[in-house]
C-alpha positions in Angstrom: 32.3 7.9 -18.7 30.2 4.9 -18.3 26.8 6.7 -19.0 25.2 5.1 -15.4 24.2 6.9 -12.6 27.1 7.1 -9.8 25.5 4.5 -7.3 28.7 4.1 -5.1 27.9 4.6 -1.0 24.1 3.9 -1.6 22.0 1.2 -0.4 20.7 -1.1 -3.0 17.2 -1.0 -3.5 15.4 -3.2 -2.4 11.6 -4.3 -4.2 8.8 -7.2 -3.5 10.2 -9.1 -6.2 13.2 -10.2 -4.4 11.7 -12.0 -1.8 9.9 -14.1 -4.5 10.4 -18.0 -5.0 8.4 -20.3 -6.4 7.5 -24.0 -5.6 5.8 -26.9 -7.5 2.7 -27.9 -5.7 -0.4 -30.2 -7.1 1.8 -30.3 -10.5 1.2 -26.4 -10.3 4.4 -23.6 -10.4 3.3 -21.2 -7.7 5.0 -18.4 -6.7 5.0 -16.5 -3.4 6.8 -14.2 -1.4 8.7 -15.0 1.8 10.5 -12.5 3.9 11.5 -12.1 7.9 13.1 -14.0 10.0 10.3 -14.5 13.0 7.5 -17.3 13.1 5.5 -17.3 9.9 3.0 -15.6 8.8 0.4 -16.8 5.8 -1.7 -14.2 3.6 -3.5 -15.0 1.3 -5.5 -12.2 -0.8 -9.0 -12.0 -2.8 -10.4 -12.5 -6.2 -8.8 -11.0 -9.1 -5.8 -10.7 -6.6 -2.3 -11.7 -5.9 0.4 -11.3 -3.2 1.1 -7.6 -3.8 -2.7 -7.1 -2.7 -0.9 -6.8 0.7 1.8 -4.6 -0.7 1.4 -2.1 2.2 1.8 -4.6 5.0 4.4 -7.1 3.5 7.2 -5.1 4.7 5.8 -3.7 8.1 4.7 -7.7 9.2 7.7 -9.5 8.0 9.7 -7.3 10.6 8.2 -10.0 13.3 7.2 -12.5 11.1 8.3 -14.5 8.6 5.6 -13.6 5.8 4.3 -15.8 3.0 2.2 -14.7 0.5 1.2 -16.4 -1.9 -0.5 -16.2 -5.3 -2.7 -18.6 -5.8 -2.9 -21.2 -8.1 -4.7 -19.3 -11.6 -3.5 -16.3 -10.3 -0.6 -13.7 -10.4 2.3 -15.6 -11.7 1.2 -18.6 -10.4 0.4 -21.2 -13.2 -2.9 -20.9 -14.5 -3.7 -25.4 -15.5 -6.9 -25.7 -17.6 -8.8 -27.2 -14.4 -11.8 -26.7 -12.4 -10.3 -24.9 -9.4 -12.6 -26.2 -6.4 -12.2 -26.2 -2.2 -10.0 -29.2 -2.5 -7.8 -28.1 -4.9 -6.6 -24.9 -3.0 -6.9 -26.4 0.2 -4.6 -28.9 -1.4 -2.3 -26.7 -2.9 -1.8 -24.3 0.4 -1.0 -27.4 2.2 1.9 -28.8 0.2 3.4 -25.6 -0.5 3.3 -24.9 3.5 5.1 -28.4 4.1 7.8 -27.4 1.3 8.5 -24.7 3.3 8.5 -26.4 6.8 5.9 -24.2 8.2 3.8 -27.3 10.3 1.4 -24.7 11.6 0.9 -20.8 11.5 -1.6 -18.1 11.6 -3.3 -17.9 8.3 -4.6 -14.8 7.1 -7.3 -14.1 4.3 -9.3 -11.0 2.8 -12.5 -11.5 1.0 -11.8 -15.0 -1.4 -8.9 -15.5 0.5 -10.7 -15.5 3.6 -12.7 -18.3 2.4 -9.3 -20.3 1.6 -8.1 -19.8 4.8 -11.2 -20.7 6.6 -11.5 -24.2 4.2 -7.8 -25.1 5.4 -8.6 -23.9 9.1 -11.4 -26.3 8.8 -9.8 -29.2 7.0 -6.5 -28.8 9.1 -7.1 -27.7 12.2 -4.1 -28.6 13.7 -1.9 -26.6 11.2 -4.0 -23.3 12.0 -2.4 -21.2 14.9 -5.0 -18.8 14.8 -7.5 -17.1 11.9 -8.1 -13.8 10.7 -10.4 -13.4 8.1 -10.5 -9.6 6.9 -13.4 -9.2 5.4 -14.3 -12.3 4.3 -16.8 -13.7 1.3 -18.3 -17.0 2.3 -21.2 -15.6 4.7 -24.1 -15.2 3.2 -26.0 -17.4 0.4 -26.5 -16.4 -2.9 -30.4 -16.4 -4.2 -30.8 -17.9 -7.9 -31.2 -14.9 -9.3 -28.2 -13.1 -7.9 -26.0 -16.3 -9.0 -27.4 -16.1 -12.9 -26.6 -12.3 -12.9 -23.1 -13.2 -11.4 -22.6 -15.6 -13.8 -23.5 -13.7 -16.7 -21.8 -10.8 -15.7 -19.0 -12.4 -15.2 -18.4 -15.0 -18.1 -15.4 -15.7 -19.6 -16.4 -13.6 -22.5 -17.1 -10.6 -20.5 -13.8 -11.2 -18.7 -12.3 -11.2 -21.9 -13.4 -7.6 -22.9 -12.1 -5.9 -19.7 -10.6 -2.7 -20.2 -8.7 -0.6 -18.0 -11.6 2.2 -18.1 -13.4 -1.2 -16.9 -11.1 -1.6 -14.6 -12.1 1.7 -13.1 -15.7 1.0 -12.9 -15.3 -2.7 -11.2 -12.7 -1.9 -8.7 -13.6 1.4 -6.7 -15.9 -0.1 -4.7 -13.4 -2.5 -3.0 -11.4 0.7 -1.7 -13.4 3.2 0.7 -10.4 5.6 0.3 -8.5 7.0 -3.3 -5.3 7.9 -3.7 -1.6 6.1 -4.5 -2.3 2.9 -3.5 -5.3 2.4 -5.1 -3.6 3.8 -8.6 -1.3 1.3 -8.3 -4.0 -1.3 -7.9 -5.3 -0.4 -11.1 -2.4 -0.3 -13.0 -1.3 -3.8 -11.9 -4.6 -5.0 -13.2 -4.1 -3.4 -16.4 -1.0 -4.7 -16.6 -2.7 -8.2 -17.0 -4.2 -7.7 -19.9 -1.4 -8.2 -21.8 0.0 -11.0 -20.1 0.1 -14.4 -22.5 -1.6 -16.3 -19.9 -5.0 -13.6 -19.3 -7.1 -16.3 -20.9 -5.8 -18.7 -18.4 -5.9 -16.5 -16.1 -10.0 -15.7 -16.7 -10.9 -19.6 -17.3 -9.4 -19.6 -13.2 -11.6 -16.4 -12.3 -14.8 -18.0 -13.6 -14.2 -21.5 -12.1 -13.2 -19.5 -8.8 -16.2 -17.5 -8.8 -18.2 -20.5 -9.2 -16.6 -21.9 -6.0 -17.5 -18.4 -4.0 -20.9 -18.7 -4.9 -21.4 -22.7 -3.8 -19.6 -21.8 -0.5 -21.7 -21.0 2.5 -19.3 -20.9 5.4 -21.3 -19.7 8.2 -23.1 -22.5 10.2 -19.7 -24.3 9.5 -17.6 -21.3 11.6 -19.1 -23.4 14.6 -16.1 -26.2 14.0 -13.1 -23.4 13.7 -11.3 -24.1 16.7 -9.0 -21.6 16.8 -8.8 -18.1 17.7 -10.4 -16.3 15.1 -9.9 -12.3 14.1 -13.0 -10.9 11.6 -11.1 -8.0 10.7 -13.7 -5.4 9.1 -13.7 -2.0 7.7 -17.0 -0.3 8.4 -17.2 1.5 5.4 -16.9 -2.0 3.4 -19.7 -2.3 0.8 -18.7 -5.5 -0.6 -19.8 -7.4 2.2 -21.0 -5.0 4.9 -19.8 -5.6 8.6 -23.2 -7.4 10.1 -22.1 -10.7 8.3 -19.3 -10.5 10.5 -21.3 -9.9 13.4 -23.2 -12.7 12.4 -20.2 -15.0 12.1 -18.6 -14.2 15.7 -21.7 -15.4 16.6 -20.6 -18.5 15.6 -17.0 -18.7 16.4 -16.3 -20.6 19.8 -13.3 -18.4 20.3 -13.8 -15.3 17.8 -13.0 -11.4 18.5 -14.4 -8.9 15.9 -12.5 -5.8 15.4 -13.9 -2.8 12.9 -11.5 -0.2 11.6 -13.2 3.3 10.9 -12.9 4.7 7.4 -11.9 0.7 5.7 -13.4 -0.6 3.0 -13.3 -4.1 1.4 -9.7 -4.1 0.9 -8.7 -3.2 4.2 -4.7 -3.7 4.3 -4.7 -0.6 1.1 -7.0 1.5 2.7 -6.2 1.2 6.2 -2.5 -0.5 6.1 -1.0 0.8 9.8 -4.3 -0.4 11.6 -4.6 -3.6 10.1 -0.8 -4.4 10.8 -1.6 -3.3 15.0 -4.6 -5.5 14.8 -3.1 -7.9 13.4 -0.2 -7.5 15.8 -2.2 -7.8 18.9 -4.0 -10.5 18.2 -0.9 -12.8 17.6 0.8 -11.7 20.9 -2.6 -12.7 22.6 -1.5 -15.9 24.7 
């Protein structure tokens, strides 16, 4: 007897990690995930996130769409360089990675700093931007000098630094409106960072990203997204409450808001099936 489990007339199981692939882009390893067959489909997730932020819709979107979800450069298992990571830099890097893959144009997808990424590319490359949804997206609203110094401080590389996972548990709650697995899991994938070789690489990226969020002001610039634009909101999201994004459809020359009862912040965990039907019929919109 072998010792292993009898595993003959049983599917192989299958996990997020093997869709993964990585390309170099901007001198910069960055790893993604790419699944389904249809036309692609581009997420791209917050701060302090990676691809598996959208863990509960990878699987459920890919079965129309060829999904890419990145991490982005300084996070996940991206590369982390020793850089200032500005607007150009990710715009840069989302662009070349999108070419190695032969996706010319798609609908890009982004929640909170990932909605600010995807609206910077929308807006720098208009004519690789099907459509936009932005689900629940930073970038709104200005930040008054006093509110930047206390984001600063409180989130300094030394700070960073000194996370601990019952930290963990007082920074993160208030992205989800709802507890349970999903959020768990959430947790434990940010403790699992730090004891990664590359955390302090990974911080030096958080603080020069945070800097960038707090020196973007996207809202008067919405005016110039040509595209069809989803603002995808929970209205239970305390992060960056839902009248920012009645604020920006305001703005948008072709933009449809859509609130989902009961989200938070991090829609896609704590709403997953009504985010993948919004999602869904916004696409097939012609």
């Amino acid at each position: 007897m072998s010792g292993l489990p009898d595993t003959e007339g049983q599917e192989p199981t299958v996990t997020n990690a093997d869709f993964l692939q990585s390309r170099l882009v901007q001198g910069t390893r960055v790893v993604f995930y790419d699944r389904g067959g249809g036309p692609p489909l581009v997420l791209i997730h917050g701060m302090f996130g990676d691809h598996l932020d959208w863990e509960t819709v990878l699987e459920p979107l890919a079965r129309k769409h060829r999904v890419i979800a990145l991490d982005l450069p300084g996070f996940g298992d991206s590369e982390k360089p020793e850089r200032e990571y500005t607007a150009e830099f990710f715009i840069a890097a989302l662009d070349e990675l999108l070419q190695s893959l032969g996706v010319e144009r798609a609908p890009v997808v982004g929640n909170s700093f990932g909605g600010i990424v995807a609206a910077l590319y929308a807006l720098a490359h208009p004519q690789k931007v099907e459509r936009l949804v932005l689900v629940s997206s930073g970038g709104l609203r200005t930040f008054g000098g006093e509110e930047r110094r206390l984001a600063v401080e409180r989130l300094s590389e030394e700070n960073l630094l000194g996370l601990t996972p019952a930290a963990h548990r007082l920074m993160f709650p208030v992205i989800f409106a709802k507890t349970g697995e999903v959020q768990e899991r959430y947790f434990a994938k940010q403790d699992a960072k730090l004891a990664r070789a590359d955390y302090p690489a990974y911080v030096r990226a958080i603080v020069s990203s945070i800097r960038l969020v707090l020196s973007v002001y996207l809202l008067e610039r919405l005016r110039d997204v040509r595209c069809p634009t989803l603002l995808l909101w929970g209205d239970r999201d305390t992060v960056f409450p839902v009248e920012q994004a009645r604020q920006a459809l305001e703005r948008l020359p072709l933009g449809t808001l859509k609130i989902i009862p009961g989200g938070g912040h991090m829609l896609q965990a704590d709403c997953p099936e009504e985010l993948v039907a919004a999602v869904e019929e916004f696409l097939a919109i012609r």
